[in-house]
C-alpha positions as semicolon CSV with decimal commas, in nm:
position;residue;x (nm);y (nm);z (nm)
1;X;-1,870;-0,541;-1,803
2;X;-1,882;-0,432;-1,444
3;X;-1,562;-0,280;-1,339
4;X;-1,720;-0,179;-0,992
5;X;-1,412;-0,240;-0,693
6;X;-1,473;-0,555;-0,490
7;X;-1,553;-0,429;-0,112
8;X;-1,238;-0,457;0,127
9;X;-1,360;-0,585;0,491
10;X;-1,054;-0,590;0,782
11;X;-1,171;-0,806;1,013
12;X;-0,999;-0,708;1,349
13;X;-0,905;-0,945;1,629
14;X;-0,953;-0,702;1,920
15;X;-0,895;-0,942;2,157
16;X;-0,485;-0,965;1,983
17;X;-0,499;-0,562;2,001
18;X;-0,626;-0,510;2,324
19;X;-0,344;-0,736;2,506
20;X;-0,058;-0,597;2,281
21;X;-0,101;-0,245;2,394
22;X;-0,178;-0,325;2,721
23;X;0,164;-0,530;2,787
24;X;0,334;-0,256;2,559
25;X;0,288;-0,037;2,816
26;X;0,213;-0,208;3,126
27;X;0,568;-0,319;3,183
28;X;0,657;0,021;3,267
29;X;0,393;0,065;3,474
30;X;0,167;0,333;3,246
31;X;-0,138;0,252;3,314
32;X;-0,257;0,603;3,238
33;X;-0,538;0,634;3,459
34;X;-0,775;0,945;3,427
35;X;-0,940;1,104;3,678
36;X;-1,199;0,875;3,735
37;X;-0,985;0,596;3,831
38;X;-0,975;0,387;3,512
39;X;-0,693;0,295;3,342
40;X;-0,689;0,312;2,986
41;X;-0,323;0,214;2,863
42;X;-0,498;-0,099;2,664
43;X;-0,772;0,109;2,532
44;X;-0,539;0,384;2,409
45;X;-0,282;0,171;2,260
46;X;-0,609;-0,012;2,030
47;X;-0,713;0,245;1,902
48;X;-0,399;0,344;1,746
49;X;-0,334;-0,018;1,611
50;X;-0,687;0,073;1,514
51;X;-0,655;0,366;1,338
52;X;-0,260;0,300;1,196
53;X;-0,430;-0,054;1,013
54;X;-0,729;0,100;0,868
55;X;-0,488;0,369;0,711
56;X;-0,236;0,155;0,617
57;X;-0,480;-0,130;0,467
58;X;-0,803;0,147;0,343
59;X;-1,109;-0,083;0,372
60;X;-1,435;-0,003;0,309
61;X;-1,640;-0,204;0,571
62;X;-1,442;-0,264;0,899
63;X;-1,584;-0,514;1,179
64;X;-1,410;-0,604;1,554
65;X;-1,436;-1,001;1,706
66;X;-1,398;-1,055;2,060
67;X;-1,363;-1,367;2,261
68;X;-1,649;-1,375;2,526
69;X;-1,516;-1,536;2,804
70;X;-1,253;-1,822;2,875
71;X;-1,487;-2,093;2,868
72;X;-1,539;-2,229;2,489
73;X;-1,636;-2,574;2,325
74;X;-1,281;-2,633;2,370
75;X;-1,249;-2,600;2,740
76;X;-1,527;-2,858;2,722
77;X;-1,378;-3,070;2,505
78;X;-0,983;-3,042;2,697
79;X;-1,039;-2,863;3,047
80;X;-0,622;-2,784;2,999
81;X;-0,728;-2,611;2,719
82;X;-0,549;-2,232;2,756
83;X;-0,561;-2,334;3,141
84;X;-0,179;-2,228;3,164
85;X;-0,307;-1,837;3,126
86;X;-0,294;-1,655;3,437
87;X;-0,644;-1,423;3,500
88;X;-0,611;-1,090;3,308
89;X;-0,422;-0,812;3,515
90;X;-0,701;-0,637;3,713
91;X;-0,568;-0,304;3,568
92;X;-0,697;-0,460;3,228
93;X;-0,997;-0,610;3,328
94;X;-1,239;-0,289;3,331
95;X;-1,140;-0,226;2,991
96;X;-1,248;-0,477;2,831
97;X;-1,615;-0,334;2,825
98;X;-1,517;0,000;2,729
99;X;-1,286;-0,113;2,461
100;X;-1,645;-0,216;2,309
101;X;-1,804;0,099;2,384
102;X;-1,527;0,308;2,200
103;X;-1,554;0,092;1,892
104;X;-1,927;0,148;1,883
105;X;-1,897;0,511;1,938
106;X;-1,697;0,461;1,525
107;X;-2,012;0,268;1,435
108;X;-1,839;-0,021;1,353
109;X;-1,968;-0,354;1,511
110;X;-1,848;-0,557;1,767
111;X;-1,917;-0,941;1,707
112;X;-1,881;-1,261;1,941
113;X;-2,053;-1,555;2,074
114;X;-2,053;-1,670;2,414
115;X;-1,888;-2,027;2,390
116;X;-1,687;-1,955;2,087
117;X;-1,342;-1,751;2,070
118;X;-1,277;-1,449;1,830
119;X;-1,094;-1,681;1,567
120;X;-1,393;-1,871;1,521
121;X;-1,627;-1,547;1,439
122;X;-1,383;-1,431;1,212
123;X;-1,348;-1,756;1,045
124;X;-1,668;-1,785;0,995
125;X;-1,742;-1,462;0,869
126;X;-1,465;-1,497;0,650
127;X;-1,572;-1,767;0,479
128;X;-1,911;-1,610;0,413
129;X;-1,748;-1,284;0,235
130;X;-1,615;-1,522;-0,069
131;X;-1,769;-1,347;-0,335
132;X;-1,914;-1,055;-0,169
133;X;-1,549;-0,880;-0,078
134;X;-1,185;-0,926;0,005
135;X;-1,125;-1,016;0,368
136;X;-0,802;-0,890;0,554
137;X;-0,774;-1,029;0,918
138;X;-0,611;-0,823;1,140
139;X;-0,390;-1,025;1,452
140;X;-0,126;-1,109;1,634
141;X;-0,248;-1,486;1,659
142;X;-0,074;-1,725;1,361
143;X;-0,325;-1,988;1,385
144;X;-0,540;-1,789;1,202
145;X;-0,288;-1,840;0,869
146;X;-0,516;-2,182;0,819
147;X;-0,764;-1,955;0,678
148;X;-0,581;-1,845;0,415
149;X;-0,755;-1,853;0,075
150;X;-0,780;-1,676;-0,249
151;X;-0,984;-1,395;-0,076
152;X;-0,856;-1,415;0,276
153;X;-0,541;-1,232;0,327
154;X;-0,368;-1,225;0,712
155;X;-0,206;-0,913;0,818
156;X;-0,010;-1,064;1,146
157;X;0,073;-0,693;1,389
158;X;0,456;-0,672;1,447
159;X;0,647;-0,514;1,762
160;X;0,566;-0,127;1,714
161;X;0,258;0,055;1,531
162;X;0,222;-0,006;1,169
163;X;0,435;-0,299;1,123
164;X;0,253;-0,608;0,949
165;X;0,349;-0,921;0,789
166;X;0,083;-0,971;0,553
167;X;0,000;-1,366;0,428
168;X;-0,141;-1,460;0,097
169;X;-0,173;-1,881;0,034
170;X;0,149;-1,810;-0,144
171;X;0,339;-1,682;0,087
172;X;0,248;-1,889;0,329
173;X;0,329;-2,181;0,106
174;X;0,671;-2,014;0,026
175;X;0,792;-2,030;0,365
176;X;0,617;-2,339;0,510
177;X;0,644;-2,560;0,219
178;X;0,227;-2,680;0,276
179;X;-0,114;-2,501;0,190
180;X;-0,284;-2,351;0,499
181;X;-0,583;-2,579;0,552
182;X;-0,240;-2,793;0,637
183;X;-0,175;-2,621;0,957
184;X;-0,439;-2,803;1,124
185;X;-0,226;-3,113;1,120
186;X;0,066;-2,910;1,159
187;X;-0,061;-2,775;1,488
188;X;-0,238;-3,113;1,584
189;X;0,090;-3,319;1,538
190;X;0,351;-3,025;1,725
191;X;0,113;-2,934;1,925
192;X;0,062;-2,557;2,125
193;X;0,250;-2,475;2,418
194;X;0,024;-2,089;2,450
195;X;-0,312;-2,272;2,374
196;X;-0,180;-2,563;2,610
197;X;-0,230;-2,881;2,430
198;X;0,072;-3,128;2,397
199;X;0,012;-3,255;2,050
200;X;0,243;-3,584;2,006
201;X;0,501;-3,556;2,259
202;X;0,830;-3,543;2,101
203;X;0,780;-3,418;1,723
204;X;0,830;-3,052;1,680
205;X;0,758;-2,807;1,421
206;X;1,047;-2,912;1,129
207;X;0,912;-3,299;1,179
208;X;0,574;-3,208;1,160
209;X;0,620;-3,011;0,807
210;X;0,893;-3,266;0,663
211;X;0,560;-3,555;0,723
212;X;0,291;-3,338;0,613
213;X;0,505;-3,278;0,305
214;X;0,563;-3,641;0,274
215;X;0,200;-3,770;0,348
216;X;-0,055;-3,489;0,287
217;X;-0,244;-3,530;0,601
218;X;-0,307;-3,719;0,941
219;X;-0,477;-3,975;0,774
220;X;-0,159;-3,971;0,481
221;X;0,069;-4,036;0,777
222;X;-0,071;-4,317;0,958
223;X;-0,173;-4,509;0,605
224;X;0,212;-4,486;0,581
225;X;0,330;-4,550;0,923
226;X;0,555;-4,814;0,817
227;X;0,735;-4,561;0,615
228;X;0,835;-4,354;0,899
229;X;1,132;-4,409;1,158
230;X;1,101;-4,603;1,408
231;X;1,092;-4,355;1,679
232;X;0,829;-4,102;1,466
233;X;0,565;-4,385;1,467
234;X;0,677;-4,514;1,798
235;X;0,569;-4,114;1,948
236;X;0,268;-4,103;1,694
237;X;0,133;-4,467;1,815
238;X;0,166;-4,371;2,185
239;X;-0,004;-4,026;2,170
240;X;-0,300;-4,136;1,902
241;X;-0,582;-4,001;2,105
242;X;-0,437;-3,662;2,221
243;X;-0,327;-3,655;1,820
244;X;-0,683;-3,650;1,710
245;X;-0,808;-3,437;2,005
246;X;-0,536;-3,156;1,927
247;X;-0,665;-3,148;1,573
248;X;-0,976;-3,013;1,678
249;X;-0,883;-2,819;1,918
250;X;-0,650;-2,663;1,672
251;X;-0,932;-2,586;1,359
252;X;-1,122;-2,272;1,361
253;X;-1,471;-2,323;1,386
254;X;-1,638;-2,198;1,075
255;X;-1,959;-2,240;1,162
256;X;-2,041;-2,006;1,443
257;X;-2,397;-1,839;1,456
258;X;-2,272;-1,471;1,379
259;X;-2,351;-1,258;1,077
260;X;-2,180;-0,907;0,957
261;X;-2,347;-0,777;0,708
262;X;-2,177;-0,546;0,453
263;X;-2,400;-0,252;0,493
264;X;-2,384;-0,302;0,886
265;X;-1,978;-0,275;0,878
266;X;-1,931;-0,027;0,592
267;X;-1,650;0,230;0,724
268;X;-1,728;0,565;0,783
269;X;-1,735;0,701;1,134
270;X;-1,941;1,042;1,255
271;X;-1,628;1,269;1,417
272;X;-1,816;1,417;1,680
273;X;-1,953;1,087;1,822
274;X;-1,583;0,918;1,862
275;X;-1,439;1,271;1,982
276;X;-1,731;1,261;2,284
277;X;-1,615;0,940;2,342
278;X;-1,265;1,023;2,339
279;X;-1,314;1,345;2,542
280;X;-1,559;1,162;2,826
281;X;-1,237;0,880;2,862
282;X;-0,954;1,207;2,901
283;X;-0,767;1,084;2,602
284;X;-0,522;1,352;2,489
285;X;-0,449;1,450;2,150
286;X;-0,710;1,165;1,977
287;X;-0,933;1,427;1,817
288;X;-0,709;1,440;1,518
289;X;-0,684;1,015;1,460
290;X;-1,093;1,088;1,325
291;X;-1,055;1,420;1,241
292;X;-0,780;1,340;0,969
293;X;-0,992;1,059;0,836
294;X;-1,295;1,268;0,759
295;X;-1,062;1,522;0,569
296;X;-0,950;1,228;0,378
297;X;-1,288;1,102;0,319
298;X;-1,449;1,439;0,228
């Protein structure tokens, strides 16, 4: 009988961490820039998400997505796609690169692929972990709850460090009343105002759950279109197209050309290499975040 543990990968959305602890602090106007002119309020703020998850959750392999620029399939598919997003703040935009360089500097890898968004890389490196070890994604983003499976679990940040609301199928089931491969629809019928795609006009989140209840699916709820009110099919006949196009702009891409292999993301950073790294960006009293993990490890 093999009793060995099951590995324990947190897949990180770095892209969700960055831009929380940059607006945490931004508002206020701390952009705590060193002495060479960078800010690094975004960077800062990460790695304590960072470091607060991976001690709260203890995984054994860790791995960071990233989107890789604003255009995607789905820009080509919907130019409005996301096109209601204002450019990134300029005090954010040089540290997006080091953000990358820091996480390297743990020996954990960074993964994305130009024309694909972060979701997409970590759905599809989810879905290649069944069976090989228990995924835990890591981000603000709820779209990412149609991933949900038996070995996917969704650990959604909350205002503050250290604050999750962690999603199994049955939770999400429990307060949605549908199975997560369902939010597809969900999203495809209500729509996205932050992603900026209508859905069908008119039919909001408690009509879109009360049908998929009722009928399964898309397909389940125009076989049955005669069932619903008159005004529901009236909204669902008129927006048909942008119905269908929402849906896939709503599903995470599970095919994406990436790869994390276990023995490439196992978790076990070199102190002195993140503390350089730390010291050559000024950050004050970060020694001990890596410091305290090695004395835990040893």
């Amino acid at each position: 009988m093999n009793t060995e543990k099951q590995p324990s990968l947190l897949l990180v959305d770095g892209m969700a961490l960055l831009f929380r602890a940059y607006f945490a602090t931004a508002v206020t106007g701390q952009f705590m820039i060193n002495s060479k002119g960078l800010p690094t309020n975004a960077i800062q703020g990460f790695v304590k998400h960072f470091f607060t998850a991976v001690d709260h959750f203890g995984p054994s392999h860790v791995a960071v997505c990233w989107d890789m620029g604003s255009k995607t399939f789905r820009t080509e598919m919907y130019p409005n796609y996301k096109a209601n997003r204002s450019e990134a703040p300029v005090e954010l935009m040089p540290q997006f690169d080091i953000v990358k360089e820091v996480v390297a500097s743990f020996d954990i890898p960074n993964l994305g692929v130009v024309g694909f968004e972060a979701d997409d890389c970590i759905g599809t490196i989810a879905k290649k972990m069944k069976g090989s070890a228990h995924v835990t994604i890591l981000t603000g983003d709820q779209d990412i709850l149609q991933l949900l499976d038996d070995h996917i679990s969704v650990a959604l940040v909350k205002k503050g460090y250290g604050n999750y609301l962690v999603h199994t199928p049955h939770s999400f089931y429990e307060e949605k009343g549908i199975q997560p491969k369902q939010m597809i629809d969900l999203k495809a019928l209500m729509g996205d105002t932050s992603d900026n795609y209508p859905g069908v006009k008119g039919i909001g989140e408690k009509t879109a759950l009360k049908l998929l209840q009722d009928h399964t699916s898309i397909e389940g709820i125009l076989e049955n279109l005669v069932s619903l009110t008159k005004s529901q099919r009236a909204k669902i006949e008129a927006d048909l197209d942008m119905l269908h196009l929402s849906r896939k702009l709503a599903a995470i891409n599970c095919e994406v050309p990436v790869d994390c292999l276990l023995e490439e993301s196992i978790y076990q950073i070199t102190p002195d290499k993140a503390i350089a790294k730390f010291r050559e960006l000024e950050f004050k009293n970060f020694d001990r975040l890596v410091q305290k993990r090695d004395e835990a490890l040893a």
